[in-house]
C-alpha positions in Angstrom: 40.5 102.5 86.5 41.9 104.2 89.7 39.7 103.6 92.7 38.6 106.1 95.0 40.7 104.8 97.9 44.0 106.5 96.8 45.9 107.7 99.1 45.2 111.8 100.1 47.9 113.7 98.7 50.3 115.6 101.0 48.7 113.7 104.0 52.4 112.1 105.4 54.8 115.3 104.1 54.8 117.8 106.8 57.4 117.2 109.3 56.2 115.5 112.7 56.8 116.7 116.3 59.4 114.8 117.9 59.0 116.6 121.5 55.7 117.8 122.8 57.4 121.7 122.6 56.4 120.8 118.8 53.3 120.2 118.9 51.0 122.8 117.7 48.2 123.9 119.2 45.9 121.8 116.8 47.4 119.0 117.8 46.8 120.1 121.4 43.6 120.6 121.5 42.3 117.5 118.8 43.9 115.1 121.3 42.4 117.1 124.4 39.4 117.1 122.7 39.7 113.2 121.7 40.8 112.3 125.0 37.7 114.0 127.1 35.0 112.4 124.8 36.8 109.1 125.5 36.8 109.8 129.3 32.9 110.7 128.7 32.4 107.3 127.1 33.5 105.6 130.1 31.7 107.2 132.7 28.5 106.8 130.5 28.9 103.5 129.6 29.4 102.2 133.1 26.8 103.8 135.1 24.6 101.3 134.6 26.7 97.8 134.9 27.7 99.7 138.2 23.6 100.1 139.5 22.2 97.5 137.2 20.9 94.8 139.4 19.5 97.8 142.2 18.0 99.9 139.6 16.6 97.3 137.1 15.3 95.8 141.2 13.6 98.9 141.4 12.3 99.0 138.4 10.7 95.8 138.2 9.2 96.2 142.5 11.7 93.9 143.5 13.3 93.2 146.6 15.4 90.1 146.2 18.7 91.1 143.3 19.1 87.6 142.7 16.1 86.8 141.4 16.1 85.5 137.8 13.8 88.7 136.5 16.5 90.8 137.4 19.1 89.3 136.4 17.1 88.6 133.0 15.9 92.2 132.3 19.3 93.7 133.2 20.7 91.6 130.1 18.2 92.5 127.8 18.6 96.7 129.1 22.8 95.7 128.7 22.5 93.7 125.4 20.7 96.8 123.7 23.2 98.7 125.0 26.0 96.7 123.0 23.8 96.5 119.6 23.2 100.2 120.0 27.1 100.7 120.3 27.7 98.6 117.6 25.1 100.5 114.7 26.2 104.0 116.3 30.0 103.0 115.4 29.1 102.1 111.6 26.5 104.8 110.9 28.7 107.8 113.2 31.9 106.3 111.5 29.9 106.8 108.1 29.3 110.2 108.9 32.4 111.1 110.5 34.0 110.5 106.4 31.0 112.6 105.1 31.1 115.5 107.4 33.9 115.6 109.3 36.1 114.5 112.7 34.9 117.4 114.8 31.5 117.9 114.2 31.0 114.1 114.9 32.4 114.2 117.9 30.0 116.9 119.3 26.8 115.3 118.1 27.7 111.5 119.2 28.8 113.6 122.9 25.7 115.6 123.0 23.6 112.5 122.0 24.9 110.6 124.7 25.0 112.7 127.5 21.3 113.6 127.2 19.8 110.1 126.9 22.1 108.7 130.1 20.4 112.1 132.0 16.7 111.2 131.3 18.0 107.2 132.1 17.2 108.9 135.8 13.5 109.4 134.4 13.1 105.7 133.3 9.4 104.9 135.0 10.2 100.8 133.7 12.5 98.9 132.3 11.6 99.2 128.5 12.3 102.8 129.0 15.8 102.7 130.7 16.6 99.6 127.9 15.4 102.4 125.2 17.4 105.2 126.9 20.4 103.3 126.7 20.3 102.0 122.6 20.0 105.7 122.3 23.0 106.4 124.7 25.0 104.1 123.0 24.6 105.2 119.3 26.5 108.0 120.4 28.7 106.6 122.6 29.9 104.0 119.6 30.3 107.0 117.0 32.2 108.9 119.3 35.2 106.1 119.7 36.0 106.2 115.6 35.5 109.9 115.5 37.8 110.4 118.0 40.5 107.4 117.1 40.3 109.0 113.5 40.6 112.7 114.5 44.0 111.8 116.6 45.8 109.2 114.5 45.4 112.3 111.5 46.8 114.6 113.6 49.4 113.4 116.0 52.5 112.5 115.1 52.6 108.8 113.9 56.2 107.2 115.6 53.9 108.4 119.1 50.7 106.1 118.1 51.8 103.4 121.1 51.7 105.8 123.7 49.2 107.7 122.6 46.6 105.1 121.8 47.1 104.2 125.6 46.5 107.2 126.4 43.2 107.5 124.8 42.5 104.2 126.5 43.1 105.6 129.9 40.9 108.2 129.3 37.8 105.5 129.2 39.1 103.9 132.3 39.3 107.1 133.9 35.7 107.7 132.9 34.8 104.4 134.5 36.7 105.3 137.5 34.6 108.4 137.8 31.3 106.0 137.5 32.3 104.4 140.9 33.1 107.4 142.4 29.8 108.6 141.6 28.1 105.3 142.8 30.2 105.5 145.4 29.0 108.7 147.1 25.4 108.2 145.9 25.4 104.7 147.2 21.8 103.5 147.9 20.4 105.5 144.8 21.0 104.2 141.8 18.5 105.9 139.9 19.9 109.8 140.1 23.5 108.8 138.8 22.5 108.9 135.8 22.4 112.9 136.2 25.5 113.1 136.3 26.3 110.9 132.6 24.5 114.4 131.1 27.5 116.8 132.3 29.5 115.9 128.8 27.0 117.5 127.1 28.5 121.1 127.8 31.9 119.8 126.2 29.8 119.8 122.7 30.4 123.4 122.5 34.0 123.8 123.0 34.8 121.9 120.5 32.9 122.7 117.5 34.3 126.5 118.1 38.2 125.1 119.0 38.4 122.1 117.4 38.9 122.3 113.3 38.7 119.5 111.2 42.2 117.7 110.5 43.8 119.0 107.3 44.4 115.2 105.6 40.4 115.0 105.9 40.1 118.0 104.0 43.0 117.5 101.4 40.8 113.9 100.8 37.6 115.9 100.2 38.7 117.9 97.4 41.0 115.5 96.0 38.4 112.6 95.7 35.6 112.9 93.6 34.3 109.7 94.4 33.6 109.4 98.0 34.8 105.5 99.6 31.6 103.6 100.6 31.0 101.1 103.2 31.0 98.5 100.5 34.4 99.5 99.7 35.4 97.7 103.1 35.3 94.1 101.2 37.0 95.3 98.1 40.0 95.0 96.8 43.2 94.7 99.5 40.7 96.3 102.0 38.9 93.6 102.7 42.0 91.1 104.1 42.3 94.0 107.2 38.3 94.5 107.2 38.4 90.7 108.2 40.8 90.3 110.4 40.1 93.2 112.1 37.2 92.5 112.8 37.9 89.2 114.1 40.2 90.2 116.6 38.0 93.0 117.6 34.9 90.9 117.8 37.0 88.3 120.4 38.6 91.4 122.4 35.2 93.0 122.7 33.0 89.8 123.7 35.4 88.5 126.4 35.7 92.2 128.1 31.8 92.6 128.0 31.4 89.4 129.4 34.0 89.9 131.7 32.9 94.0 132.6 29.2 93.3 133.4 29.6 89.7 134.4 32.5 90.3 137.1 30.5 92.6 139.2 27.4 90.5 139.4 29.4 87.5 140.5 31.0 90.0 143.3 27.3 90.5 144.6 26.8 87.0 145.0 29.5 85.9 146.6 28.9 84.6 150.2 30.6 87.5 152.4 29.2 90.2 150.2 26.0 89.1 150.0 25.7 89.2 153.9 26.6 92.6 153.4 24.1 95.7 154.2 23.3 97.2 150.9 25.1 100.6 151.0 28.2 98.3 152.4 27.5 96.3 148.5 27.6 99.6 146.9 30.6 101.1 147.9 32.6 97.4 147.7 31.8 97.2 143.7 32.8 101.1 143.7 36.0 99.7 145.3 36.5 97.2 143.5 35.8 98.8 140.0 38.5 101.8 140.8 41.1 99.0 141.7 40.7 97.5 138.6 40.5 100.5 136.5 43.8 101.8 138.0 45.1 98.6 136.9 43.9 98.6 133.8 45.7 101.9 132.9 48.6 100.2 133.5 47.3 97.1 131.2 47.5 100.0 128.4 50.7 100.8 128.6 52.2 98.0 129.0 50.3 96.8 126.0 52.3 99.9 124.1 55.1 99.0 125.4 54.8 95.0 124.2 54.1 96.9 120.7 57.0 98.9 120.8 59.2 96.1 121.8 57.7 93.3 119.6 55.2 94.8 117.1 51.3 94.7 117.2 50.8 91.2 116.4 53.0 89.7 119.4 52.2 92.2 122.0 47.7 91.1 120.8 48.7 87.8 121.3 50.4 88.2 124.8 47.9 90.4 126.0 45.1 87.4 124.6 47.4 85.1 126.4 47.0 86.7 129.6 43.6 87.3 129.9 43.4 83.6 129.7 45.5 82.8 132.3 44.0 85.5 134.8 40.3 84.8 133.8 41.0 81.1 134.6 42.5 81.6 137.9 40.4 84.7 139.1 37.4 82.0 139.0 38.7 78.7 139.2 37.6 78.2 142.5 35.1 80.2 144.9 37.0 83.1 146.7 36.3 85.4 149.4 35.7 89.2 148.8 39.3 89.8 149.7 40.8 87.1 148.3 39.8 87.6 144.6 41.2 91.3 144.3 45.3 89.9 143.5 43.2 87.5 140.7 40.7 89.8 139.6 43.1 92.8 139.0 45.7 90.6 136.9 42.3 89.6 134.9 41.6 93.5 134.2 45.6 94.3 133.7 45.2 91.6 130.5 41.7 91.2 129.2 41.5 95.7 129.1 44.7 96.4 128.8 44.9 95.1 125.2 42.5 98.1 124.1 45.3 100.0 124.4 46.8 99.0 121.5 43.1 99.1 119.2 42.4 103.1 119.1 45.2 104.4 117.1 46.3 101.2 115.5 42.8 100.1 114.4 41.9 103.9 111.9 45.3 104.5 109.9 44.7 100.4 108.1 42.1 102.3 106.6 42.0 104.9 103.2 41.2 108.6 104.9 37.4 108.8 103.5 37.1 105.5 105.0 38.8 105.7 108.1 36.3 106.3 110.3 33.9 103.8 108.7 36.1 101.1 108.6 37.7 101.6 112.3 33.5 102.2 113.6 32.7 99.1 111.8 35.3 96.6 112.4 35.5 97.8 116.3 31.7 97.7 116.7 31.3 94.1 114.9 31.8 92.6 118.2 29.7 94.4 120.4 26.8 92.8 118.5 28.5 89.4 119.6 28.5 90.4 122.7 25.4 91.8 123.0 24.0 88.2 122.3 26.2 86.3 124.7 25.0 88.9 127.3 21.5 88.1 126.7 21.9 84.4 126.4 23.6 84.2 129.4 20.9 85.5 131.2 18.2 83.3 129.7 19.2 80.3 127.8 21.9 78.8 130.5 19.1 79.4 133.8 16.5 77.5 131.8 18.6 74.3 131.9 18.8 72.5 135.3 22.4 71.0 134.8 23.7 75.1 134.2 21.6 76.5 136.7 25.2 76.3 139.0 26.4 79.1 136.1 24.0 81.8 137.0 24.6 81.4 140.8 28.1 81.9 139.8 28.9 83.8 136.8 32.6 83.3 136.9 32.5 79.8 136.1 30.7 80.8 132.8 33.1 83.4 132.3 36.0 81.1 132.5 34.5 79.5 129.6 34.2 83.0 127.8 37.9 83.6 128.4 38.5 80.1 125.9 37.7 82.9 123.0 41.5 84.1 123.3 42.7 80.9 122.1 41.5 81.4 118.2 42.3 85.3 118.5 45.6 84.7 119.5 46.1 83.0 116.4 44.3 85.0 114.3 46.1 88.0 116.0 49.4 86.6 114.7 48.3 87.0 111.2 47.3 90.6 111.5 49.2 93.4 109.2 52.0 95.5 111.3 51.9 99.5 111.3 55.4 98.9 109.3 54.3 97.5 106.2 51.3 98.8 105.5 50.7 102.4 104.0 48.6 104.7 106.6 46.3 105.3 103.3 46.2 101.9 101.4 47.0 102.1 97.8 44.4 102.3 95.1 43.4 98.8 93.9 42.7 98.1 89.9 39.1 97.6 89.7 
């Protein structure tokens, strides 16, 4: 019998936009909504790597931001973070199918914003590392919601440049992080006010936004709603593993790389000599340089996929973040020295996200869209929530690696090695060409 992971009816017939004059003003407003809760994501995901060490310091009565209880804790706080990412993509991407696009998007915004806001009220550092599982849950839904809202919506021949432009709108976030830490350099505690703005976007769009039209035409054609277990069923579960095992090597090498690469800026010689408002505002520097890069990473990513198809331009991108991670930290640098280094690292190792938001969703039936894209996206935030925390502990227990944690780019040299099996294993993934946007229905 017929499973219920058929294809929606109608879902591909209506004719797309070819020029933006064409498209309506659903379209408009799904991928302006899409776009500003990914923007949100960034600046509220990046607060805290931005004021981690001075705030988890403060936290903990701390003077020195070296010391190992600092740098310990601040793993623990970011590693929670990561896990709560991860189990707010699955269970958001669950309800996303259940309940719609739209309406997930405003609770995973409002959910959010509020617990980065009272992160400023955090009295120790079990309550900021609480605060931000919470944060994160919503933060994690939002990103399928949102990937599954536009790639139902917008027409599909656009999906390259418009996956990196949903990309751009989390750098943009981040960008908006430093400039926040930048003018409230010195206290890292009330930036987190500002993470609660996105909460007022909530109520836009559950009046503007409707829910797409293939997500309805699903609902009432399948009486049999998809469940998660459907993911490793059938010819599902060849792109629920291989998604998620290029996903799980993007994500841990960026994390490693995003909360790593500031801490090693702290400690290098002519920053740490530094006053600590002069710290501030170089990391705030440093972090806009590279997210302005990164931008660029997207897009050229799209254009790689364009040119070449998905699987070649993964594997390039892969390629390049090996190279760049390798000689970003290959041997000690000054503070100015690093930028040329450090910025071809971020072009590479963020850049290839561009190619995940829209491409990751449409391998996926409709009622399982935004399931399968939370889940498979999310996998590896739990991988990297580990290596955060082992990092922290398990290498400055051990004399012979205590070199590692007063230099964190030699370890994440070592990190950047993960691109070596996912470049491979990116080779094998499915192209947008010759799969179906809605799989067809397997013979149970």
């Amino acid at each position: 019998m017929e499973s219920s992971l058929a294809p929606s009816p109608g879902a591909e017939e209506s004719k797309e936009a070819s020029t933006l004059g064409e498209l309506t003003p659903m379209q408009w407003k799904s991928g302006l909504a899409a776009w500003l809760g990914w923007l949100f994501d960034g600046l509220d995901s990046y607060l805290y790597i931005l004021v981690a060490a001075p705030f988890v310091a403060e936290l903990l009565g701390i003077v020195d931001l070296k010391s190992k209880d600092v740098s310990t804790k601040s793993a623990y706080i970011q590693g929670a973070f990561l896990v709560g990412w991860a189990l707010g993509g699955a269970f958001f991407g669950w309800i996303g199918d259940r309940f719609g696009r739209s309406r997930t998007i405003s609770l995973t915004i409002l959910m959010y914003a509020a617990f980065t806001g009272l992160s400023a009220f955090a009295v120790n550092w079990q309550m900021l590392l609480v605060f931000r599982f919470l944060a994160a849950l919503g933060i994690g839904g939002e990103w399928a919601a949102g990937s599954s809202l536009v790639s139902e919506t917008w027409p599909r021949r656009w999906r390259p440049w418009v996956s990196s432009g949903l990309q751009s709108a989390y750098q943009i976030g981040i960008l908006l992080a430093s400039l926040t830490t930048f003018l409230m350099a010195g206290h890292p505690r009330w930036v987190f006010l500002v993470g609660a703005v996105p909460a007022l976007l909530t109520f836009w769009i559950r009046r503007a936004i409707p829910e797409p039209e293939e997500w309805h035409q699903a609902q009432k054609t399948q009486q049999e709603k998809p469940k998660i277990a459907d993911l490793f069923r059938g010819p599902v579960l060849r792109i629920t593993i291989m998604t998620v095992l290029v996903c799980s090597a993007a994500l841990t090498t960026v994390w490693a790389f995003l909360f790593w690469s500031p801490q090693q800026l702290r400690k290098l010689s002519d920053v740490v000599s530094m006053t600590k408002e002069d710290r501030d505002h170089y990391i705030s520097l440093v972090t806009a340089l590279a997210m302005v890069v990164s931008i660029g990473g997207n897009f050229f990513a799209g254009m790689l996929a364009r040119r070449f198809g998905y699987r070649a331009a993964t594997s390039l991108m892969f390629f390049g973040g090996l190279v760049t991670l390798y000689m970003t930290y290959r041997v000690p640098h000054n503070h100015l020295d690093i930028l040329p280094w450090l910025s071809a690292a971020h072009f590479f190792v963020q850049g290839v996200f561009g190619l995940f938001p829209l491409y990751v969703p449409p391998l996926f039936p409709t009622l399982l869209r935004t399931t399968g894209a939370g889940f498979c996206y999310n996998v590896g935030r739990l991988v990297a929530a580990f290596g955060t925390i082992w990092f922290a502990t398990q290498v400055s227990t051990s004399s012979s690696s205590k070199a590692l944690m007063d230099d964190p780019g030699k370890a994440l040299i070592m990190v950047g090695y993960i691109y070596i099996p996912a470049i491979l294993i990116a080779l094998m993934m499915p192209e947008p060409s010759k799969i179906e946007p809605t799989p067809p229905a397997y013979v149970e």
